[in-house]
C-alpha positions as CSV (number, residue, x, y, z in Angstrom):
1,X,0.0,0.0,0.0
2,X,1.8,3.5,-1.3
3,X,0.6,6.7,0.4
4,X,1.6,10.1,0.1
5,X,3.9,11.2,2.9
6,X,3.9,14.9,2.9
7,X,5.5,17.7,0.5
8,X,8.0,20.2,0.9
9,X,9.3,23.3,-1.7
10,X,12.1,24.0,-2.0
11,X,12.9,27.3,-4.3
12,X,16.2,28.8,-2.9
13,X,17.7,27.9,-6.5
14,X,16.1,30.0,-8.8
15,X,13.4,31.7,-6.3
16,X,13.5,33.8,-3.2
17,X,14.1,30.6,-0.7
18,X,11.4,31.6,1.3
19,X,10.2,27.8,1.3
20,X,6.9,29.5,-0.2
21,X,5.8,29.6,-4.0
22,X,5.8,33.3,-5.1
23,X,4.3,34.3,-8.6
24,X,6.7,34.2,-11.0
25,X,9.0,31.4,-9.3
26,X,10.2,28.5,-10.4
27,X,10.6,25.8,-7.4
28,X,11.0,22.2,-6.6
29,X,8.6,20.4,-4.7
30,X,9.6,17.8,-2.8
31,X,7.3,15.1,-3.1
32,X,7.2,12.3,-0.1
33,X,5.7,8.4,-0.9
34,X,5.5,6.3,1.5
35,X,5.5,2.4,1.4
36,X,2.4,1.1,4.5
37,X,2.1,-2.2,3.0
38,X,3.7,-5.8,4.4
39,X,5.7,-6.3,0.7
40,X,8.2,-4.1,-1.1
41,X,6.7,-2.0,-4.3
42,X,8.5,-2.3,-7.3
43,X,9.3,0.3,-10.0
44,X,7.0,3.2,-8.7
45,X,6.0,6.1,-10.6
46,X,4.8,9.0,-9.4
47,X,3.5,12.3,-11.0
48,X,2.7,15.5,-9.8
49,X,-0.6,16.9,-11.5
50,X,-2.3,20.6,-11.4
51,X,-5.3,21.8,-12.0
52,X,-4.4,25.4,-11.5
53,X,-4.2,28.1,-14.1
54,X,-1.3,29.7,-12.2
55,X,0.8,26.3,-12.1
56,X,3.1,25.1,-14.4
57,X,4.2,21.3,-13.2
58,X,7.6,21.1,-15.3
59,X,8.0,17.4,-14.5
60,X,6.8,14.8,-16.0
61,X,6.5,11.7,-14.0
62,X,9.5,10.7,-12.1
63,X,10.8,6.8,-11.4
64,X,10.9,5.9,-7.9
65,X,12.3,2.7,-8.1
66,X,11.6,0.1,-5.3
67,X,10.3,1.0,-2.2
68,X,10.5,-1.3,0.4
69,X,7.9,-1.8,3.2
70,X,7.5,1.1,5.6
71,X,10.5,3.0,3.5
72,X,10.1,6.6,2.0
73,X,10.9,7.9,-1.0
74,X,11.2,11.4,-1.9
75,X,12.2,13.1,-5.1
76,X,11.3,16.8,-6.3
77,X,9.2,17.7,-9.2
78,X,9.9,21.7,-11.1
79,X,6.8,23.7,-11.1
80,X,6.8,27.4,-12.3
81,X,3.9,29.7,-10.5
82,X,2.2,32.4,-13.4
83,X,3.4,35.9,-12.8
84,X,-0.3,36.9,-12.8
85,X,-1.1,34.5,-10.0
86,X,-2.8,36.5,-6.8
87,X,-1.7,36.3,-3.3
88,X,-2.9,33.9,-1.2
89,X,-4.0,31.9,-4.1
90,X,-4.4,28.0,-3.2
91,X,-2.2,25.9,-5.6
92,X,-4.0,22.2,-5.5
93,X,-2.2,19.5,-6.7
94,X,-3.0,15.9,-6.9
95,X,-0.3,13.1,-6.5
96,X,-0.4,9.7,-8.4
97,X,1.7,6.5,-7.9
98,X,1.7,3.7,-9.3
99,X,4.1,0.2,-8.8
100,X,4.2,-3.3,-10.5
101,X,0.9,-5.2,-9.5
102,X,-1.0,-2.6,-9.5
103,X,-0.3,-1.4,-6.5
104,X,-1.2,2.7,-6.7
105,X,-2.1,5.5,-4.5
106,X,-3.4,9.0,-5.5
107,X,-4.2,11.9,-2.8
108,X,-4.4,15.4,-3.1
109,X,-3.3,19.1,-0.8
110,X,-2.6,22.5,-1.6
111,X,-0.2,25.0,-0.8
112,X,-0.9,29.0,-0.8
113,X,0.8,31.2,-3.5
114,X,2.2,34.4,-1.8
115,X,1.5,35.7,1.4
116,X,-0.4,33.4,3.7
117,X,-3.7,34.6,4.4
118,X,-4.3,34.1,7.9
119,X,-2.0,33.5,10.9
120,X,-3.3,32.6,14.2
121,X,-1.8,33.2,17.7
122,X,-3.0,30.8,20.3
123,X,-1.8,32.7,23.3
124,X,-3.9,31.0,25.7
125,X,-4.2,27.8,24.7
126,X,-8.0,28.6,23.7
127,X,-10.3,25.8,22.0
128,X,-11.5,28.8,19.5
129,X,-8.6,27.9,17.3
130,X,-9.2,25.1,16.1
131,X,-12.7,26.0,15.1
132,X,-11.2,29.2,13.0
133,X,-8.8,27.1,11.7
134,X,-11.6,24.0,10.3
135,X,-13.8,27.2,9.2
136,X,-10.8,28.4,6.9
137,X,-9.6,24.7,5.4
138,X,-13.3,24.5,4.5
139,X,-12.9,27.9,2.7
140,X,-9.5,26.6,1.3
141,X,-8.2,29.9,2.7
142,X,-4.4,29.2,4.0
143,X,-4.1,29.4,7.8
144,X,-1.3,28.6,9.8
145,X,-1.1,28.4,13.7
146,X,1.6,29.3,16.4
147,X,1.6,29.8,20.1
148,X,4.5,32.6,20.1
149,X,4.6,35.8,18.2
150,X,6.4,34.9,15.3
151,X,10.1,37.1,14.2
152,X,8.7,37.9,11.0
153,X,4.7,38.9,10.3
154,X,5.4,40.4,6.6
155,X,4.7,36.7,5.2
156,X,1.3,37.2,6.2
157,X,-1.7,38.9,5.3
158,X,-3.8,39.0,8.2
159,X,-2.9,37.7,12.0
160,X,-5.4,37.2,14.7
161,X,-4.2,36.9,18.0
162,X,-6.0,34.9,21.0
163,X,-5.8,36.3,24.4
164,X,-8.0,34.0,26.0
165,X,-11.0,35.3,27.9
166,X,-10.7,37.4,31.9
167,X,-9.5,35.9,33.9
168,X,-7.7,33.3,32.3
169,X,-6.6,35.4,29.5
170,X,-3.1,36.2,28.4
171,X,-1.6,39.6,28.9
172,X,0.7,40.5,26.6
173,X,4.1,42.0,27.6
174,X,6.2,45.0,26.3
175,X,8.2,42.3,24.7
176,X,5.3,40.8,23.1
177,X,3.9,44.2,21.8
């Protein structure tokens, strides 16, 4: 049984190395499959498809080789992102594999182009964030979540910040802003 193991991108060649797609980058993205079965997979292919208008996958479908059970194999497919493409846009991609004996595996995520639309700041350790965050993966609007203030909040376009609620809130220091 293959499965997809994650992604990473990987565009401090020929993009701002960020670990973001921009518009008008070119990056690799690191694609992760995984072997769950009890047997060994032979000569796996995999291919990185888009149904985008703003992506360009410049790969065409890579040989694995053998993965053997519970191994990982990762290899990185070129994908250019239009110059016209929108922050925040969500890229979707869909990943296929296939091995002798017909022994395939095809799942799907998305990455955001650009800024990230949404951070939020989980201060107090309140359940409210993890009902924003379903809300926006519903919407396919890119979210990501931290407990600290973060060094850098240019990468994103909006940040929400949970303080909790009196007297079990957080209070921010001078530190903190």
């Amino acid at each position: 049984k293959l499965a997809f193991a994650g992604y990473s991108i990987d565009d401090a060649t020929a993009g701002n190395g960020n670990g973001k797609l921009d518009a008008g980058e070119t990056a690799d993205i690191l694609i992760s499959v995984k072997n769950a079965g009890s047997s060994d997979a032979y000569q796996v292919m995999t291919q990185l498809l888009s149904t985008g208008d703003f992506i360009t996958v410049n790969t065409t479908a890579l040989n694995y080789g053998d993965i053997l059970k519970t191994e990982t194999n990762t290899m990185a497919f070129n994908v250019t992102v239009s110059g016209d493409a929108p922050a925040g846009y969500s890229a979707n991609f869909t990943v296929e594999a296939l091995g002798e004996f017909d022994v395939a595996m095809s799942d799907a995520f998305y990455t955001i182009v650009g800024q990230i639309p949404v951070l939020i700041i989980n201060m107090a350790n309140v359940a409210s964030a993890d009902t924003m965050v379903a809300c926006l993966e519903v919407l396919q609007v890119g979210v990501e979540t931290s407990e600290v203030l973060p060094e850098t909040l240019e990468i994103y376009s909006s940040v929400f910040i949970l303080l909790g609620s009196y007297p079990n809130n957080h209070a921010l220091t001078a530190e903190e802003g």
